[in-house]
N, C-alpha and C positions, 0 to 999 in steps of 0.2 A: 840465783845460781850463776857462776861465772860463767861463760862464754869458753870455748876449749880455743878459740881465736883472741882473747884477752893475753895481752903480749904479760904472760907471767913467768920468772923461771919455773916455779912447779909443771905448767904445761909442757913444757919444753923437755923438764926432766922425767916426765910421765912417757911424752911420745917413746925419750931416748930409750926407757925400761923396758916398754912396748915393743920396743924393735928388737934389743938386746936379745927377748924371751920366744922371737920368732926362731925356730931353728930352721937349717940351712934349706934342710927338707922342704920344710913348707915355704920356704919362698920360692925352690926351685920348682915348686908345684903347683907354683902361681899356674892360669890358664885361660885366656885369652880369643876369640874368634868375633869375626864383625859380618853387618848384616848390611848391607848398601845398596841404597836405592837409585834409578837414576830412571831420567825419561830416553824415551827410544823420539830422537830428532832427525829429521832432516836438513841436507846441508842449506843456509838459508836462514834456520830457527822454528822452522813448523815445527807441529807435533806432529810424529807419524804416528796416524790413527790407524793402521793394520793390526789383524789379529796377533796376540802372539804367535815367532814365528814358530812353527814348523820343526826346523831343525834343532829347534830347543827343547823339544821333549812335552811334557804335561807340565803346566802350571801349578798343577795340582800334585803330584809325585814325585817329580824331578828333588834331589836332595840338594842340588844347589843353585838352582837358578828356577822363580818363580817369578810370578809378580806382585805389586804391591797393589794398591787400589785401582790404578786402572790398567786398562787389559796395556797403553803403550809404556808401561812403569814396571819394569825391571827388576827383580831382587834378587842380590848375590850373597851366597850363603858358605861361608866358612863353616869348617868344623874346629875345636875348643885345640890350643895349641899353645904347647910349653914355653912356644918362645915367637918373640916379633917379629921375624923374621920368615919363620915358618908361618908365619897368619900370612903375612901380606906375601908371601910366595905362592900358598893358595889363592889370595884374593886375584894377582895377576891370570894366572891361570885360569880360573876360573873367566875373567874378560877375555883372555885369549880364545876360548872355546865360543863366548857371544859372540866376539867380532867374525872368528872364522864362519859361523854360523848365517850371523847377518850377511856375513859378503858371499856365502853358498848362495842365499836367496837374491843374489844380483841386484840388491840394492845400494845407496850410501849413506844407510841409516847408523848416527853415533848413539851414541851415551851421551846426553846433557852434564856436564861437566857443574855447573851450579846447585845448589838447594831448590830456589828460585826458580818456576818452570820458566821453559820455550815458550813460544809465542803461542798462545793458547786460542783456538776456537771457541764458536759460540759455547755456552757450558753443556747443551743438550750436546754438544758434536764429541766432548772428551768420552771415549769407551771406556765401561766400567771393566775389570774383569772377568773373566769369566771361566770359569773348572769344570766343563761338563755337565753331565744330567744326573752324576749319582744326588742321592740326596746331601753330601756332604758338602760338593760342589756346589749346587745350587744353592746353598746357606751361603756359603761364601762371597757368590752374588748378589742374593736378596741383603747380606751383610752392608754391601759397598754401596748398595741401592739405596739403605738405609743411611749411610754417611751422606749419602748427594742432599736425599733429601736433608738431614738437618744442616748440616753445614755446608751445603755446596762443593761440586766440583773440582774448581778451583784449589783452593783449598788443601784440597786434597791430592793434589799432584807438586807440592810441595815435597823433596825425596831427600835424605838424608843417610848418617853413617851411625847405625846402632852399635857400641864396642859390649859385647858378654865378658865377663870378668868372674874368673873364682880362684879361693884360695884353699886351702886343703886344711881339714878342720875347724873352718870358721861354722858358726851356729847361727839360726835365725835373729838371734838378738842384736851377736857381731853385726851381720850383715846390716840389718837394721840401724843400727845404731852407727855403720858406715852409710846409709842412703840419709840418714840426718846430717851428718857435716856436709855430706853430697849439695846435698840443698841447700845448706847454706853458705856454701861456699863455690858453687856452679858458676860463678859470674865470672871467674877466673878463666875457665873452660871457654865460655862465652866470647871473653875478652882477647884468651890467646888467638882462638882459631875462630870464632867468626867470621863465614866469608861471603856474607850474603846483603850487604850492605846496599843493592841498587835491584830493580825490578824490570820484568818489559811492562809498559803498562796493560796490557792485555789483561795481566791477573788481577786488575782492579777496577776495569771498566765499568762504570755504572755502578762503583760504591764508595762509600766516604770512605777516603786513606790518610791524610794529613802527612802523606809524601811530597817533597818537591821534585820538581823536572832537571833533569841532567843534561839531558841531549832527546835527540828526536826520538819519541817512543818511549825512552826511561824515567823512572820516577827515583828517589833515592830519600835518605839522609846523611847530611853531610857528616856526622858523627857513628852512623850507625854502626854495628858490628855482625849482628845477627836479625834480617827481617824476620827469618824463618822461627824466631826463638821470642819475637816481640807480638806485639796482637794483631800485625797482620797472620801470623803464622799460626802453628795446632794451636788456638784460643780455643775456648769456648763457653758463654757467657753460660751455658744453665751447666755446665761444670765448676764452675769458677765456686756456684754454691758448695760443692763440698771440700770441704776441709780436713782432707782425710789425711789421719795423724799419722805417722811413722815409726809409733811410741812400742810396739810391736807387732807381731802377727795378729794377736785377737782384735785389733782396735781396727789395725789394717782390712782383717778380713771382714770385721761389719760393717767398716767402712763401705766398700766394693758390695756386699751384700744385699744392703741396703738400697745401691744405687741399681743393681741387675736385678731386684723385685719390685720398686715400688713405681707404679705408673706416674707419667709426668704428662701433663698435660698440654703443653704445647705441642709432644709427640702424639698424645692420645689425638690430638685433633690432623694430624697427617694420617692419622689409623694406619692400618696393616696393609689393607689391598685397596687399587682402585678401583674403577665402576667396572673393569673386563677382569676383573679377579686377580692379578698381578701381584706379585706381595711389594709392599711399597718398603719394608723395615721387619726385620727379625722380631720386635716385638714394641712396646708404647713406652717402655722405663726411662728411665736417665741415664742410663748402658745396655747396650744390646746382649754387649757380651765383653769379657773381660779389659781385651782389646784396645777399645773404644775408648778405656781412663787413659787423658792425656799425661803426659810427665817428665822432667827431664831423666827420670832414673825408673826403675822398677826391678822388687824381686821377683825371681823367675825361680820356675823349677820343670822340668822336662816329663812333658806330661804322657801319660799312655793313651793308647788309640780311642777315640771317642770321648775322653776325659775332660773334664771343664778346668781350666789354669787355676781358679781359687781353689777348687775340691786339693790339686796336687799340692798347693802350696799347704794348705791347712792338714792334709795327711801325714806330708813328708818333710816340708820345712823348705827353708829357702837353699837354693842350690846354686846359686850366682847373684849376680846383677847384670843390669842392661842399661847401658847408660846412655839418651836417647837426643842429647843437645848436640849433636855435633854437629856440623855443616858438613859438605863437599866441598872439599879446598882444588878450585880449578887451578890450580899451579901444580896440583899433585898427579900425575897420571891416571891412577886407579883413587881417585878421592884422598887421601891420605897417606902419611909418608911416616916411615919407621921412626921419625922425632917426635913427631907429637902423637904417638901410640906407646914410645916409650915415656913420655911423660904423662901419658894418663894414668898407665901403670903406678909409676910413683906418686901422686895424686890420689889417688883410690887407696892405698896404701896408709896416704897420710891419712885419710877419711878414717879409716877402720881404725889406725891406732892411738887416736887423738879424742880426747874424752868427747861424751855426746851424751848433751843432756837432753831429759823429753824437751820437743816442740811443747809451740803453744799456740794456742788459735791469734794472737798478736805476731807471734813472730813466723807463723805459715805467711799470713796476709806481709808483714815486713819484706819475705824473700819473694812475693810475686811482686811486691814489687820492684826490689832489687833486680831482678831477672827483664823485665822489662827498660827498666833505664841504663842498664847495661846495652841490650839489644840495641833499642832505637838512640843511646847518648853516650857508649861506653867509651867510647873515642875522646868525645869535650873536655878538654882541659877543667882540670878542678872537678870535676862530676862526685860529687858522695852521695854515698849510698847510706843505708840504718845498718846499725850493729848492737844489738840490745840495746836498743832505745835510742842511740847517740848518732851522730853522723858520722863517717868518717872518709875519706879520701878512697878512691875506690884504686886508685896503683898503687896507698899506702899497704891498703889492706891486704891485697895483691901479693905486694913484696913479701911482707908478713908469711903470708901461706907458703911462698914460693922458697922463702929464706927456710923455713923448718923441716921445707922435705929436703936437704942438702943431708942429712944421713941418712934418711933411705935412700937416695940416690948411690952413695957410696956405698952402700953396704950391697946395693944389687949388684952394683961392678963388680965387688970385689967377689960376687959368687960366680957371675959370668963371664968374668974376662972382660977388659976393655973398658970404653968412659961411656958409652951410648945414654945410658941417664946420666950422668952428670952433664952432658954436653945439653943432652935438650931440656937441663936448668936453667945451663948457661944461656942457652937462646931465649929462655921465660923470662930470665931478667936483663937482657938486653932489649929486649922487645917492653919492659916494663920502661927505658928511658928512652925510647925513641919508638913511639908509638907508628909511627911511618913505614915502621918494616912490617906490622901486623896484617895481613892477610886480608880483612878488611878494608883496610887503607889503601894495601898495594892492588886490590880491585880499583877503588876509583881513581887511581893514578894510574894506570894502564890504559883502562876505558876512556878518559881525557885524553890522555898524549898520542893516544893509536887510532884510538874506535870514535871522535870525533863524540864522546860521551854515552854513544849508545851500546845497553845493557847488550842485546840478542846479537850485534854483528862481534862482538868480545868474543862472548861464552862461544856462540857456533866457531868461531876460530879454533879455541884453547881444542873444544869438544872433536872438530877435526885432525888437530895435531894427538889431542890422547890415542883416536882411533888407528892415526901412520904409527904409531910410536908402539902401541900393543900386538898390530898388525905386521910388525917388522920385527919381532923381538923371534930366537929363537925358540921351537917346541923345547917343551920338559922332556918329552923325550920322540924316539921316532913312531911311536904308536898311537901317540895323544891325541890325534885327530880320530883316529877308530876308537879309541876310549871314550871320548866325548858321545859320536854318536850311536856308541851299546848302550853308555846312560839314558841318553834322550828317547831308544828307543823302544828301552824298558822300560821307562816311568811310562811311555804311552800304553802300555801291553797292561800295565800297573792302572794306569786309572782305566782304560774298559773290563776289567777284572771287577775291580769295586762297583761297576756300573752293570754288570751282570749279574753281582753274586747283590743287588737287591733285591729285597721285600717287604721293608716297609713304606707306606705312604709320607710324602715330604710333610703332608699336616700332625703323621704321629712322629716321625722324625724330630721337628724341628716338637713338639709337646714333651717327649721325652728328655732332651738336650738341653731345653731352656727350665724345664723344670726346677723350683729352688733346692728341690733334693738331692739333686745333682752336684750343688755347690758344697758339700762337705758340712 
């Protein structure tokens, strides 16, 4: 079966129908909100190892600001927005309430600015997080407990920018059948905005990387575009086993089913609890819990209170996407910049309306490894990639993608006013002949000419300047600072509520919840 990237006119006349038969409505109901991580540093490049603060509310409750895997890792949480503009107007806001927050608590603690952590401590010294005593909470920890254990800490303070993406009337198959070009055409994403190409050595101490040295302390590659997205980054060698199809929800969902029941044996041999009764892992599987499947994309569906994510998806169908490859572009202040938000938009777009045949267990395995020699080589002159079967030119193919979405780009203008996709085409294919301006690139050309090549005095830099520049910018409005702290003060009022109105034991808690029955 042909390829929907096979340079054919019928493809091309397909997409065009495809877009024709969108009406206006549904594009303007496209919807958009992003999810970004960042470590909590010190000026310098430490980790700051303090609790979450304080003035941020509950971890656990708070609706926009949480944390990721470890209690100093940050998560900022948009809500689903018409337009790009209004996403990344809440994303600012949203750092403007952390920063005020963090400089209440008299400290000079930033936001890591990179994918790539700060300079990291022994692995036992990173804090896992932590959400209280309700039983819900404490899953959440024995959760992260269980991430150390398998794959280390490290690892896992790697922080990124998840973009949610819906469009109005698309069906579980659409979606689907847009998370298939996704895949196989990710490297693009990869290649534009990559920015994670150099490391502190810390994060490798004492493991084989087949990184070279840059400067004092850095390790790099001189082509790379994404560490975060290659095997140093979410790998996972007893994931890698499954091969979980795309081909729709039913195949999706036994997919995932299969890996959240069946004991795995490497895990079985870390067991549950240690010798002082400790829970060491939520359970012995090849998934703890949904979560846990790594990916560049995933569908999602917004699940109700206590509800397991595959049960919702298999109820109710897919409700979005989450598209999970992107780096922190430290050039950008708040991670990301209204260009390459509106070209992901168009992008995803192309995804959904460009034919999409089933995967196949040859060509799953083809795109990991596309995904990989993009990360660690996407930069080297002449690099090809597989394309059903064949090699080809990895900026040919590139172009290819980039040249076809030129009518969705126009056709969004022409609903919203102005060039905003067409312009950050135009920068995809500029960036396609001069690789130099790419993001990755303009990393280790920065760290060379300034930082003397080293990774941590760069990033603490950039990460000090985002914090004067968020820190100075004026309030949304004169009350935003007592609006921030009624949120944080409610989420805290919010999680000892849940922690008083218990009554089950965390051993039938967590029997109940992980139950297969539970998954739909």
């Amino acid at each position: 079966m042909a390829h929907p990237d096979d340079n054919t006119n019928d493809a091309v006349s397909l997409l065009n129908t495809r877009l024709q038969a969108l009406s206006a409505e549904r594009l303007r109901g496209i919807r958009r909100g992003i999810e970004k991580e960042s470590l909590r540093a010190l000026p310098g490049g430490a980790l700051a190892q303090t609790p979450h603060p304080l003035e941020l509310g509950s971890a656990l409750t708070h609706p926009t600001v949480t944390t990721d895997f470890s209690e100093s890792q940050v998560e900022l949480i948009t809500g689903a927005h018409l337009s790009v503009a209004g996403c990344l107007g809440e994303l600012g806001e949203i750092h403007q309430a952390v920063f005020h927050a963090l400089e209440a608590e008299g400290g000079q603690e930033r936001l890591w600015v990179s994918s790539m952590p700060c300079c990291l401590p022994a692995e036992d010294q990173i804090p896992i997080g932590q959400y209280g005593h309700s039983n819900v909470g404490r899953a959440k920890t024995v959760y992260r407990t269980g991430l150390s254990h398998r794959y280390g800490r490290r690892m896992q303070t790697i922080s990124g920018i998840h973009y949610n993406w819906s469009i109005p009337g698309a069906t579980s198959d659409d979606y689907f059948g847009l998370i298939r070009n996704f895949r196989r055409q990710s490297f693009v994403l990869l290649w534009l905005f990559g920015a994670s190409p150099a490391v502190c050595k810390t994060f490798v101490d004492g493991l084989p990387h087949g990184l070279d040295p840059l400067g004092p302390g850095t390790l790099h590659l001189p082509y790379a575009t994404s560490l975060r997205m290659g095997r140093l980054g979410y790998q996972s060698d007893a994931q890698s086993r499954l091969a979980v199809s795309y081909n729709g929800l039913a195949g999706y969902g036994g997919s995932l089913q299969a890996a959240l029941t069946a004991p795995y044996p490497p895990y079985e041999k870390i067991g549950l609890r240690d010798a002082d009764g400790n829970w060491k892992q939520l359970s012995t599987h090849l998934l703890q819990i949904e979560n846990e499947f790594y990916g560049t994309i995933r569908p999602k569906r917004t699940i109700h209170t206590g509800e397991r994510p595959l049960h919702a998806l298999r109820e109710r169908g897919v409700e979005y996407i989450e598209v999970r490859c992107m780096d922190l572009d430290p050039f950008e202040t708040i991670g990301i910049g209204a260009t390459t938000a509106h070209f992901i938009d168009v992008f995803l777009l192309h995804c959904l309306l460009s034919d999409s045949p089933p995967d196949t267990p040859d060509e799953i395995a083809a795109m990991a490894r596309n995904q990989h020699l993009t990360a660690a080589r996407g930069r080297e002159p002449g690099l090809k990639l597989e394309r059903d079967g064949r090699e080809i030119a990895l900026v040919d193919w590139a172009a290819e993608i980039v040249d076809r979405c030129g009518p969705i780009a126009r056709r969004l203008d022409e609903l919203h006013g102005g060039s905003a996709h067409a312009d950050a085409l135009a920068a995809a294919q500029r960036a396609l002949t001069i690789p130099a301006t790419l993001p990755s690139a303009r990393v280790i050309e920065v760290m060379q000419r300034e930082y003397g090549g080293e990774f941590a005095p760069f990033i603490d830099a950039r990460s000090g300047q985002a914090r004067e520049q968020i820190l100075s910018r004026p309030l949304p409005d004169p009350d935003a600072p007592a609006r921030w702290a009624a949120t944080a003060a409610r989420s805290l009022v919010e999680q000892r509520q849940i922690e008083e109105a218990e009554t089950q034991t965390f051993e039938d808690f967590l029997a109940d919840y992980l139950s297969p029955a539970r998954l739909g």
